[in-house]
N, C-alpha and C positions, 0 to 999 in steps of 0.2 A: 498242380500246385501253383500258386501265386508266386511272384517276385517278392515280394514281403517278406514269405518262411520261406524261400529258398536264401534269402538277404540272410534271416534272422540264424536259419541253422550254419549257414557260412560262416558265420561272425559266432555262432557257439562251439563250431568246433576249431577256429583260430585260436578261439579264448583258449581253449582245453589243451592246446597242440602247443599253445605261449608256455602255459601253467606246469604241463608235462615236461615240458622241455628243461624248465628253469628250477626244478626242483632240486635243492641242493641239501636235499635232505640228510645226505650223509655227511656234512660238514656240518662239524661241532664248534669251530673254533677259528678265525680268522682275521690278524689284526697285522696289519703293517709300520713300521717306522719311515718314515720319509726324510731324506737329505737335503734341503732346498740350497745347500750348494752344489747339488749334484757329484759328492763326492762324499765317498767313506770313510772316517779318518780311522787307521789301524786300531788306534786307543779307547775306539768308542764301541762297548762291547756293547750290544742290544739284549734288553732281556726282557721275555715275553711271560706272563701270567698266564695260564690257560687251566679254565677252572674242570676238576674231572669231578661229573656227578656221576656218570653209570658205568659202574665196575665192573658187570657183566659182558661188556661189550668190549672189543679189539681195535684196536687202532692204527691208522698209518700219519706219521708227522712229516708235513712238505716244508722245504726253506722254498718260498717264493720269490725271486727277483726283477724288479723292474731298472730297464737300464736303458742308455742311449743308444742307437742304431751304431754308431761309430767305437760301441765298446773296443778299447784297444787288445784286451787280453784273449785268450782264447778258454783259458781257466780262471778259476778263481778257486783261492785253497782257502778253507774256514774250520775252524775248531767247534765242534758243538757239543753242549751239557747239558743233561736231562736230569734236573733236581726234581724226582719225583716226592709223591705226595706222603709217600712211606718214609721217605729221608735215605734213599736209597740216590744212588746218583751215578749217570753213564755219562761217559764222555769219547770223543772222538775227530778224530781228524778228516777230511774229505775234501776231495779237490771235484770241484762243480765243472764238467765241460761245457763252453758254449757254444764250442765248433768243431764239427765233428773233422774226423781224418782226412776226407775228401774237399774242408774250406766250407761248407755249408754251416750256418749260423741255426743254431737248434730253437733259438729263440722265436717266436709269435711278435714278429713284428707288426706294428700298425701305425704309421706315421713318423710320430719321432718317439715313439713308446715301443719296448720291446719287454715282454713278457715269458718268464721261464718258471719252471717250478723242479724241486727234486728233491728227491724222496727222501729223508734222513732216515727215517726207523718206519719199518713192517710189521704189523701186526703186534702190537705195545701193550701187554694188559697192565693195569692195575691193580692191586691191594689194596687200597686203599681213597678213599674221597679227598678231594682239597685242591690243590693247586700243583700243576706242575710247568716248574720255572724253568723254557727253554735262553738260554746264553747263546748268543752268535758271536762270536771272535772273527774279525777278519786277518788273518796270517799274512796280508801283502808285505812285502819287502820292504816297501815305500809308504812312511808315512799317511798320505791321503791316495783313495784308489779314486782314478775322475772315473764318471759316466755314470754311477751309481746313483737313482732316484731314491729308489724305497726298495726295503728288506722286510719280508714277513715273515709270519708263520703261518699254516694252517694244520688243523687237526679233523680228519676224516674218519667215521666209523668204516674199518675195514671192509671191504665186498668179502664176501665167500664163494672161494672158487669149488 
């Protein structure tokens, strides 16, 4: 073989290996709210649209958080409400760890960007098509939480175990 198709097949199967890799195919659903004070204010409840078309399928819903490396808390307690598309509605308390027992920071730092995700709900079906309206409450004590960039959502077609 030539260096030409030994080039060309190297570069077709980076392509393939890029394309595989990055398939996110099982996310339906993923929009963030950003703080550009870098801070939360307790009062400011976020509330996500996410539109459900295939009722067939199960679902798992992440709160996503970006924050600063110096986050001071080790938790974060948030209330969340799932105004489904039936008019059906769950809600819930939950306290997000950032740090586990042993001082390790759980978060995917990279620079001055730290990245975490956690699971709200498991395997979610639907009845029905239309919209379901997730509410983020944040529970801090203290009027504004600092270190806070952005709060999302994502919504992932369940894997099957």
């Amino acid at each position: 073989m030539d260096l030409k198709k030994i080039a060309f097949i190297k570069f077709i199967v980076l392509v393939l290996v890029f394309i595989i890799g990055c398939n996110t195919e099982s996310t339906v659903y993923k929009e963030y709210q950003k703080f550009e004070s870098l801070s939360w204010n307790r009062f400011n409840i976020l509330k996500f649209e996410v539109p459900v078309e295939d009722i067939s399928s199960t679902y798992d819903i992440y709160l996503a958080l970006r924050h600063i490396p110096e986050f001071p808390n080790k938790t974060i307690l948030i209330n969340y409400t799932l105004n489904m598309p039936s008019g059906d509605m769950r809600t819930n308390d939950k306290e997000l760890e950032l740090i586990d027992r042993d001082g390790n920071r759980l978060s995917e730092c990279l620079g001055d960007l730290c990245d975490i995700e956690f699971q709200l709900r498991k395997g979610i079906r639907f009845s029905e098509q239309g919209s379901l309206v997730v509410e983020i409450e944040n529970k801090y004590t203290k009027v504004e939480m600092p270190g806070i960039m952005e709060v999302g959502i994502i919504m992932r077609k369940s894997v099957k175990e």
